[in-house]
SEMAR-839353 format. One record per residue (C-alpha): x, y, z; residue in one letter. Coordinates in steps of 0.001 Angstrom, whole numbers, plus 500000, padded with zeros to 6 digits. Example, Ala and Ser with C-alpha at 12.3 -4.5 7.8 and 13.67 -1.06 7.14 Angstrom:
REM residues 2
512300495500507800A513670498940507140S
***
This chain:
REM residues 855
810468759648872897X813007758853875795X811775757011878782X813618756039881900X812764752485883075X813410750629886391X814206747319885350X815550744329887481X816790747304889752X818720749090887462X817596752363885534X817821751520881884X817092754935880044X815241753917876396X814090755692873025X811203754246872134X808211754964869463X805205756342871412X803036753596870866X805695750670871598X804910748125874109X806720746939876769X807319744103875502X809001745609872439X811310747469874375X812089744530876733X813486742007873755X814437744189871544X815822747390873248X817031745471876715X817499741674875070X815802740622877857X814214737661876341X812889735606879249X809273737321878214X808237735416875175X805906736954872450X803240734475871715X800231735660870610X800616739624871254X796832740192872211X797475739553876237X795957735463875943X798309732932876366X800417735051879159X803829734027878191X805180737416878787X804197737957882255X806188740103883859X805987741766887324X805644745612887513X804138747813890217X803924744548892110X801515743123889943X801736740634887280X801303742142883556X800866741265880197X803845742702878736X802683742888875021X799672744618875991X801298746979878303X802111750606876677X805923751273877776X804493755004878913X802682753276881484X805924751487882790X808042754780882949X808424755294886963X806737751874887751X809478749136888920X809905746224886527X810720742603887430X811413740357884456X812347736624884771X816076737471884608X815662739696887766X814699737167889967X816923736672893110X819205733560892937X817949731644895848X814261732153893541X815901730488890529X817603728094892114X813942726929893688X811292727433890558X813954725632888129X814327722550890697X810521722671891393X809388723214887696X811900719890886563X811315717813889745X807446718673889075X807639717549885507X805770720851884500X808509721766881724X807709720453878028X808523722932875099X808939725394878174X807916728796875759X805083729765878309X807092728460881430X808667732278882554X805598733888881930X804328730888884388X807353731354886667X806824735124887081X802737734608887828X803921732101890778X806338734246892278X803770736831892418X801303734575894034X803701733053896523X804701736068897440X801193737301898485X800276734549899427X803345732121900601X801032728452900497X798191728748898533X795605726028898012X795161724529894741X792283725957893654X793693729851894471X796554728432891890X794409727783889246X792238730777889445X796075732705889187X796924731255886478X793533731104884432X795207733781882043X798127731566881240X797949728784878094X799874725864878021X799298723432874945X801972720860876470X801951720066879593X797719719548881073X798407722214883732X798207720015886492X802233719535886401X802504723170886502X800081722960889873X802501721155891261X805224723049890649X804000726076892019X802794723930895431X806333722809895260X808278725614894559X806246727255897686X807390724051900427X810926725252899232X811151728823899779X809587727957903203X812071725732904022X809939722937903890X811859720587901295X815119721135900019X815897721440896277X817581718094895143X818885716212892083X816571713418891114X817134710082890251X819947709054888466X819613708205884753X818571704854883809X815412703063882619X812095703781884152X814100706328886448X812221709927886884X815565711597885798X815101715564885633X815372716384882076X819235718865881525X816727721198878984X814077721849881552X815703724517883786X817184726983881212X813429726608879566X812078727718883639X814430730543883819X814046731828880522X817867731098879047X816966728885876842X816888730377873011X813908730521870929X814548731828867456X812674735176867668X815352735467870702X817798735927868610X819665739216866812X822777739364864824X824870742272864019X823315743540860206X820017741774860622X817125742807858979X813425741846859407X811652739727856708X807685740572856202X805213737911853556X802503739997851506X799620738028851408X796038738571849468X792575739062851959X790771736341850326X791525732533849743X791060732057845736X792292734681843501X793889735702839623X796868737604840666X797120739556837239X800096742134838725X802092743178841326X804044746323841721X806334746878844045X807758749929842902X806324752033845949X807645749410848238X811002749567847301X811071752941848081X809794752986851905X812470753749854525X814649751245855792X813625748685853180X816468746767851502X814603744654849151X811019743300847806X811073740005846178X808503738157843839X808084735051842354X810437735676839621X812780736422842058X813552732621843024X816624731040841990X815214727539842169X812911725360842096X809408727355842988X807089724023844191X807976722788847774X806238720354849905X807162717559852533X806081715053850177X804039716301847169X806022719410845834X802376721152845381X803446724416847071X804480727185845698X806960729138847572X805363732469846079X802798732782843414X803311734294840344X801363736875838066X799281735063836486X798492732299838741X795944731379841216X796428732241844695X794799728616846852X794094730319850170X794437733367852292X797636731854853590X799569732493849995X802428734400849823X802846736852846666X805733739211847740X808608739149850419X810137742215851807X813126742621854077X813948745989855765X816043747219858562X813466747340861209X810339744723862397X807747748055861915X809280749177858788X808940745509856701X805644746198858217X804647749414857014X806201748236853222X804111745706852670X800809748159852205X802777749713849423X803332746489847092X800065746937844842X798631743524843396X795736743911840927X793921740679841149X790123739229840217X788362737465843259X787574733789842427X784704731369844156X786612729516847050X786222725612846453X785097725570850200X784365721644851157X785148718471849527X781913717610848147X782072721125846136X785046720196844942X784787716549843856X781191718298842111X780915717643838083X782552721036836542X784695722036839639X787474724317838627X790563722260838969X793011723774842098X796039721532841496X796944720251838111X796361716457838839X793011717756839830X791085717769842790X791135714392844884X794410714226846461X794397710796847340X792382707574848046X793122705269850402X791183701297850600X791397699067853234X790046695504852751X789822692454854869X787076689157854117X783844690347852558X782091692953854687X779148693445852646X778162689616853099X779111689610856479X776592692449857457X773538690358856341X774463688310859204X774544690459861946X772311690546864893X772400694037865322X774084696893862573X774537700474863167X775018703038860690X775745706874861327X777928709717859526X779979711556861834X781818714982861323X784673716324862627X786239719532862447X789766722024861601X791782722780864810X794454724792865213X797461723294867042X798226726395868707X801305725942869869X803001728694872002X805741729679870096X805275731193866542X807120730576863524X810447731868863275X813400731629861135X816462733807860758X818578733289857555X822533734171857919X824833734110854805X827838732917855580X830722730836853957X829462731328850200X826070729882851604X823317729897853933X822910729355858306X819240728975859122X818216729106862118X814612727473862872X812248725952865033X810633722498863263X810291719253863494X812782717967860891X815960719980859304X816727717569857198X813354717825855599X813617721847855824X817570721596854297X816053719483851204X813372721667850123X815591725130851019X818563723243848891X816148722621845890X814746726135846391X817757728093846361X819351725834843587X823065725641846054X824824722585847220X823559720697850076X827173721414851559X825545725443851331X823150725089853338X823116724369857029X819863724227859111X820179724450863150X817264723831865147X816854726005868265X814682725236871212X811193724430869454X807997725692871918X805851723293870731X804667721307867166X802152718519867337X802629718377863995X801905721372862914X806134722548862387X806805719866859748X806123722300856795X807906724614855026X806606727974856921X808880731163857348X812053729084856931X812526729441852963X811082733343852864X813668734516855136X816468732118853545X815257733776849609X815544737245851379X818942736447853012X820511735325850054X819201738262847580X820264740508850529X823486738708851559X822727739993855152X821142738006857677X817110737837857595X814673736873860516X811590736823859604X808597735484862781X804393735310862164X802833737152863975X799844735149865785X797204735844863337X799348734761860731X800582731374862193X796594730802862009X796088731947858804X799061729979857417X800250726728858485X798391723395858104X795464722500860551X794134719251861711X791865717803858881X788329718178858921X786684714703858296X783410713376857548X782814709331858441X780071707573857366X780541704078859366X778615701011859627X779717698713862288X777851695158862839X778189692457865468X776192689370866313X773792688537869368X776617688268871765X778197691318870897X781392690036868777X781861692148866117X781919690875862897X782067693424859803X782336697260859555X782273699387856150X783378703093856418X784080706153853825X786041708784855061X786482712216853007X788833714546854770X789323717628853250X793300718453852906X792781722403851981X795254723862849321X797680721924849594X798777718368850131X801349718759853384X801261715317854827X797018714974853859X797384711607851785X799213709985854718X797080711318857692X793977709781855298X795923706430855227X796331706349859259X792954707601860004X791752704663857716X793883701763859302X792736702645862634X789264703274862076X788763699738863432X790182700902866905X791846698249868428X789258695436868030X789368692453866081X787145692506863578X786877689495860673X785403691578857394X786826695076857005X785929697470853969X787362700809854340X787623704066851674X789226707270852226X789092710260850166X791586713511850600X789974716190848378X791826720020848113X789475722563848919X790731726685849076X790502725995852640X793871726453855200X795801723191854018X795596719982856515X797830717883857992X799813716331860625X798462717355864136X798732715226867549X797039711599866641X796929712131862687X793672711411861861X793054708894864032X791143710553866563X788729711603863861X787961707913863008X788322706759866802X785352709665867531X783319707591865065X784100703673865919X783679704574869950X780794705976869583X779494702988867430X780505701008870112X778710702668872288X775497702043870488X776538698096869925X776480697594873378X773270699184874246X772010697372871510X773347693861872762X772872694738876523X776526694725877248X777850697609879263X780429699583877492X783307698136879017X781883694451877917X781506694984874461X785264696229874348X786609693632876556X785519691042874749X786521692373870830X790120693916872289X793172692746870361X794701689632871270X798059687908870043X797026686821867225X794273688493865881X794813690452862754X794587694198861462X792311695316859225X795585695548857284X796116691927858173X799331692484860045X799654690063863163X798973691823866290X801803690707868500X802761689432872184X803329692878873165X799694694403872751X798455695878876265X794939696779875005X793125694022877676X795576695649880396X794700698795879914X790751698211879803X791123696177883604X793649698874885138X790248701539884312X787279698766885153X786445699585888005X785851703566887821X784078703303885261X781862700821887224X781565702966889976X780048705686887830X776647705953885787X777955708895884255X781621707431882958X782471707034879115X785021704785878288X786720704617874873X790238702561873752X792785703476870935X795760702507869571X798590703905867363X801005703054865019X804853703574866101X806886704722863587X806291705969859602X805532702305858618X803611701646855453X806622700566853268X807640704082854046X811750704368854337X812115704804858208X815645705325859933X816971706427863507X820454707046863238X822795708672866060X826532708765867078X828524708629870662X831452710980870051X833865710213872890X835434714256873501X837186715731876646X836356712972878637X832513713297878172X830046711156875611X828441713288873106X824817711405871502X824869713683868283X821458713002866418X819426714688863753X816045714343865781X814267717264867002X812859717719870455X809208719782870573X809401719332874616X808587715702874988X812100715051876668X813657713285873892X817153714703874874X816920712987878533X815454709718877022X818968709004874900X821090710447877990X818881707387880392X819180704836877526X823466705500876686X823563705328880727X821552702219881177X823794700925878344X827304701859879176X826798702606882888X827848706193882682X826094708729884912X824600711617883304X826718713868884640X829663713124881375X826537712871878761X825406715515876627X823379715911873832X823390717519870639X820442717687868349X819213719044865085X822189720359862958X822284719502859439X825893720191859847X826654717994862999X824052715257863399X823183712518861217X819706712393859959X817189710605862254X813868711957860488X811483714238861527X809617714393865050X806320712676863766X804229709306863990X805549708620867916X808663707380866993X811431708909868047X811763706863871312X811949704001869558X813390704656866265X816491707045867337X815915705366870842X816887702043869632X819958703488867106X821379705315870174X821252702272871716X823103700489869492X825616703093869594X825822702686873234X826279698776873286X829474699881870780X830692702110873507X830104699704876727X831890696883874523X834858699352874311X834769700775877546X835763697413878781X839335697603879401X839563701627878752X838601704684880165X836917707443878647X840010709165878332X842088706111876249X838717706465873825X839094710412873285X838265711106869557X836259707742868959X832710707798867334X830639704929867608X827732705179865234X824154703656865569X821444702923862958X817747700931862589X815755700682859648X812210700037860329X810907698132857855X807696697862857055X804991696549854025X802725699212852125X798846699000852515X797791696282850299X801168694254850322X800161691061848816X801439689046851542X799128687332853425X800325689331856826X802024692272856244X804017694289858970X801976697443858233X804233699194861405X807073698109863392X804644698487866783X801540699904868036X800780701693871653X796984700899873350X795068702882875467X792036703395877249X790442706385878859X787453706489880883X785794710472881359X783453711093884600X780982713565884929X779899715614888000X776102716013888902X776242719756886713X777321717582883423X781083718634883699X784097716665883415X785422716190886756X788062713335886431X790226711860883485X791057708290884329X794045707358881477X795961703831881224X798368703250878225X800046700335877101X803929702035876576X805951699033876232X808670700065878679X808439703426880872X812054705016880067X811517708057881811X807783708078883830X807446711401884990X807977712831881324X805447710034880105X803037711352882584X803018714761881505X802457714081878017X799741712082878433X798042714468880445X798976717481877945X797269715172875343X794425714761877227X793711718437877286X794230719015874064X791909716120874076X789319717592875998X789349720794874032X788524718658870560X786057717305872243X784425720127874283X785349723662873205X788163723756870240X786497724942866795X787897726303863524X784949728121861951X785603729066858124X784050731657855852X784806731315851843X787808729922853150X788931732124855621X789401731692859643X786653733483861498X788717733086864466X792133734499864224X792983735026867909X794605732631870075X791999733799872437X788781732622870488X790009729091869413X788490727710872362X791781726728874150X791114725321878246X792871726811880875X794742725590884414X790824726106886097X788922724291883435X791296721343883090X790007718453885313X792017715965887807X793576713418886159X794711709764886852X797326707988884767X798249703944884852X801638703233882866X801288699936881684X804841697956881208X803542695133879214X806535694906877511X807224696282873932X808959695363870972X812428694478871110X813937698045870325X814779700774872524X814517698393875828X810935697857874426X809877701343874344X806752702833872522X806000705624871971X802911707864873249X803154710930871967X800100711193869341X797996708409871618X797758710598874355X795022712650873129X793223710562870481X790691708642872922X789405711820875135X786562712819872534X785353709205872310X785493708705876369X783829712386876617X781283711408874279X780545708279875486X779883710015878950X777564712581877453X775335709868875603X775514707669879233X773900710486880508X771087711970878422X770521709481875757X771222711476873034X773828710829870280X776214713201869195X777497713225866023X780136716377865492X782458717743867889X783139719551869222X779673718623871537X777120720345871221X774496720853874118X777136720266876708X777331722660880055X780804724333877862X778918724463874571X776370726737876325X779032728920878115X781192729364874850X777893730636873746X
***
């Protein structure tokens, strides 16, 4: 069918399949790209576009209904419009991974263009169709409000401050992200490139006794179908524990619905489509292993060879068994705590491209280097072979630090030897990656008459799903911090990961800790009505102090903020009957004995400063952090400092995006870079230094759990914080109230809108975010039934910085990353049980105002 579209004012004349959407024909006919595809069901709105004056879900829109309509895309907009929504969007601080941000851009122009200054309510109702996972929404608010002063002539674009410490200096990434330049992966085509689609089986335990893929080979426009066999390598991958099987093999069990048996690559996205119905498996259905306790049962089939516990984790500290018999009052409850999706906005995507006797892949994740050693081992080549480049990544939280698409489409590129992409679609980014784990605490927690605590005993059995991804580690955090930030003499803590058939768990935002913080708030909670103290008393007086000791018996330092953070929030939550109030902390850094290195270099090249480093950024603004940290060092403004991240080729490895510690760790080894450059900048100019590196490193080094020394440095720092959640007179939450302990503020305004991004996310754990299973399958597998909040749910918040100081690395910078969302349950919580009186043990809440609407 030919169609004749009006697009950005120009007639583009397209042949298109009759049932294509407009969408399709936008990226991949007109490689106009600004419209992102991120869940294709019309949800999370990131490919709003404007046509018949009218905003439009794109990948819902039927390209016959656009023939004769006009079509404004994000690339059409006029250039007095992009100058303003890019300056108001990065002055705003509304631009994090920036995947949803055109979609965002488009719905504002259409509402300031009916409506030139709209209140801020009228915003959020406009945008109520729109997700964002990073930013909180209220950043966005502000944008638009912002954007609208400008193109009334009310404020006048400008640059920002210039870069430095604690300076709000507008990130370089954020206005390609608002204007939609910025690349994405499934952006991307190459001349020869064919489209990579996974076979997977419809249940989550299964013999695979044959496949055939005879038929499939034989569809139009497919290239090649690959099995198991097929793999030149080694077939078991995993970030730590090589567990995973890259494809299963005849004869093998399949562990959950997320397995892939067969690969296909053809010469068209709909074609590798249509092939994979034609690959025939014969296979016998097998009882899913569906919770932990089933599995740990006498006479469980075994899922992994090693069998079925994953790992155990014990904590130990005085003798808390003694201690209890002591205590004035002791509490004892089990709590339970469920999957969630991380739902980022931006799919998996990968596209493979052979060249130079070896392999280019191009990806979106949290850590190449950690990609390029499994796809090295997998395709059995020389780590000089392969070469991973990360492009913009919209959005993690963990959930990008596994293998995913990235090794399909590299197998199918090299069998091929022409270039493979190869993107989930939405359901299967659900089905697939890992989720946060699902946890069940029992915890007793005792304290004398005064309310000091004095001993607390906890199990925790988290079930990891089918395979280990980072499981044994998120067990070992959620087990160190299931103290919360108190100090506590007599500590006895076990932890249990146990595989199940279920999706497989691991990192997510907080890892694991805001499953065990859920649990010790709310004991707290119930400590101080039993002593009489008002919540905020009974954490006052058990908060960290220099001094006091872990339950891992590290030393708690000068830098801990925890006492700050609980007076900057006092007095709202005095002010309110109906306030919870709940304190964290986190660990900075891998820690744990664990190997843990920054590393980046300052090439000196045409008169500029290049910061190469392996590190990725997921939107939290890592690239401006080094650009403020090299200026603060050297004195060079921005303006001759770039940035160049994530090439396995080009940047030296700095570890993956995970455990907050970027900031610090590749903070701090730029840093020391830059120190080498200001040293040798005294006396020369850039130019006299052309063709210099100056390289930077810091090893964190740390103790495993159970070091025998009698105070081990667990981690190399810790970040505090304390939330306090109000309620208004119908039971919702009407105000946030945030203050975190950050060491040393590089960049506030990028600091801000994380933490309230992580309070959302927050907020959905605690209110609305579920991940019910059946036999091991997803009964949600929309974007649009997880239960994610939108701009006119999301309530005001209030966030204190607190500059305590931090450790001596990075200009003492912590980082805040995974904190930000891992007291909001707890504070939410604590505000429910304030006021009803009734004690709820599982999130998300039940018997909550949003419970009963979700119902």
């Amino acid at each position: 069918m030919h169609l004749e579209l009006l697009v950005n004012g120009q007639r583009r004349g397209v042949d298109t399949p009759d049932d294509a959407t407009l969408l399709e024909i936008l990226r991949e006919d007109l490689r106009l790209t600004g419209a992102k595809n991120g869940c294709g069901e019309g949800t999370c709105g990131a490919c709003t576009i404007i046509m018949g004056g009218k905003t439009v879900r794109a990948c819902r829109t039927p390209v016959t209904k656009a023939a004769g309509q006009e079509i404004i895309t994000i690339e059409g907009l006029t250039p007095r419009e992009k100058e303003v929504f890019a300056w108001a969007f990065t002055a705003a601080g509304a631009v994090q991974c920036g995947f949803c941000t055109p979609g965002m851009v488009m719905e504002a122009k259409a509402l300031l263009d009916r409506r030139p200054d709209p209140a801020e309510e009228e915003i959020r109702q406009a945008f109520k169709a729109h997700l964002c996972r990073c930013t909180g929404y209220q950043k966005i608010i502000d944008a638009v409000r912002l954007a609208g002063q400008a193109l009334r002539g009310e404020v006048i674009p400008g640059q920002g401050e210039p870069a430095g410490m604690g300076r709000a200096f507008l990130r370089p990434d954020a206005p390609p992200k608002v204007l939609g330049e910025a690349v994405f992966v499934d952006d991307m085509q190459v001349p020869g490139m064919l489209y990579g689609a996974v076979r997977r089986l419809p249940v989550a335990r299964a013999k695979v006794k044959s496949i055939d893929i005879t038929a499939a080979r034989e569809q139009p426009g497919v290239v090649a179908v690959l099995t198991a066999a097929d793999i030149p390598g080694q077939r078991y991958q995993g970030h730590i524990f090589k567990d995973w099987p890259a494809l299963v093999a005849v004869g093998e069990e399949t562990r959950y619905v997320g397995d892939a048996l067969a690969l296909v690559a053809a010469t068209s996205y709909r074609a590798a489509r249509a092939a994979l119905d034609f690959i025939k498996v014969d296979y016998e259905e097998l009882p899913p292993l569906t919770s932990p306790e089933a599995s740990l049962a006498p006479g469980a089939p075994a899922l992994h060879p090693k069998g079925n516990l994953l790992s155990e984790t014990r904590v130990r500290k005085g003798d808390p068994e003694a201690a209890l018999q002591s205590c004035a009052h002791v509490i004892s409850n089990t709590y339970t705590t469920p999957f969630t999706e991380h739902a980022f906005l931006e799919p998996e995507s990968a596209l493979a491209v052979p060249e130079n006797g070896g392999l280019t892949v191009y990806t979106s994740t949290q850590g190449v280097y950690e990609i390029h050693t499994q796809l090295v081992s997998l395709l059995n080549l020389p780590p000089d072979k392969v070469r991973v480049i990360n492009k913009f990544v919209g959005g993690g939280f963990g959930g990008k630090e596994d293998l995913s698409v990235q090794h399909h489409a590299a197998l199918l590129a090299w069998a091929t030897g022409k270039p493979v992409k190869l993107t989930w679609t939405r359901q299967e980014s659900i089905l697939c990656h890992p989720k946060r784990h699902a946890m069940t605490i029992t915890l007793t927690t005792g304290c004398d008459a005064a309310g000091n605590l004095v001993a607390l005993v906890a199990d925790l059995l988290a079930d990891t799903g089918a395979y280990a991804s980072l499981g044994a580690q998120v067990l070992e955090r959620a087990c160190t911090h299931a103290t919360g930030p108190y100090r506590i003499p007599n500590v006895s803590i076990r932890g249990r990961a146990v595989y199940t058939n279920n999706p497989p768990a691991g990192a997510f935002r907080g890892f694991g800790v805001p499953q065990s913080n859920f649990a010790m708030e709310s004991q707290m909670n119930l400590l101080a009505a039993a002593t009489g103290l008002s919540p905020w008393e009974i954490r006052w007086r058990n908060a960290l102090e220099p001094g006091d000791t872990l339950a891992t018996r590290q030393v708690v330092g000068e830098d801990v903020g925890i006492k700050e953070t609980l007076l900057a929030v006092k007095e709202v939550f005095a002010g309110s009957p109906q306030a919870g109030i709940a304190c964290a902390f986190k660990n900075v850094g891998l820690g744990v004995g664990t190997p843990d290195t920054g590393r980046a270099n300052l090439a000196v090249t045409g008169g500029r400063v290049k910061i190469y480093t392996g590190a990725a950024c997921m939107g939290q603004g890592l690239e401006s952090v080094l650009i403020q940290i090299v200026a603060e060092t050297t004195g060079l403004p921005a303006e001759v400092i770039d940035c160049v991240l994530s090439d396995t080729a080009l940047t030296p490895d700095a570890g993956c995006t995970t455990a907050s510690r970027q900031s610090l760790f590749t903070g701090e080894a730029t840093r020391r870079a830059a120190v080498a450059l200001a040293a040798a900048l005294k006396g020369h100019t850039l130019a006299e230094l052309e063709g210099q590196v100056f390289r930077g490193e810091f090893n964190g080094v740390t103790d495993p759990i159970n070091s025998t020394r009698a105070h081990p440095m667990t981690h190399v720092g810790y970040s505090y914080a304390t939330q306090v959640a109000l309620l208004d007179e119908a039971g919702r939450v009407s105000k946030i109230v945030a203050a975190y302990d950050i060491g040393r503020a590089i960049n506030p305004l990028n600091l801000e809108g994380q933490i309230e991004g992580g309070i959302v996310m927050g907020l959905g754990y605690a209110l609305t975010e579920d991940f019910p299973l059946r036999d091991g399958i997803p009964e949600r597998q929309t974007l649009g039934r997880l239960g994610l909040l939108r701009a006119h749910q999301a309530p005001a918040m209030e966030v204190h910085l607190i500059e305590k100081g931090g450790t001596p690395y990075a200009y003492g910078a912590k980082g805040v990353g995974e904190l930000a969302s891992i007291p909001t349950a707890a504070a939410v919580a604590g505000a429910y049980y304030r006021r009803d009186g009734k004690l709820r043990l599982s999130l998300p809440l039940v018997d909550t105002p949003y419970a009963r609407s979700a119902k």
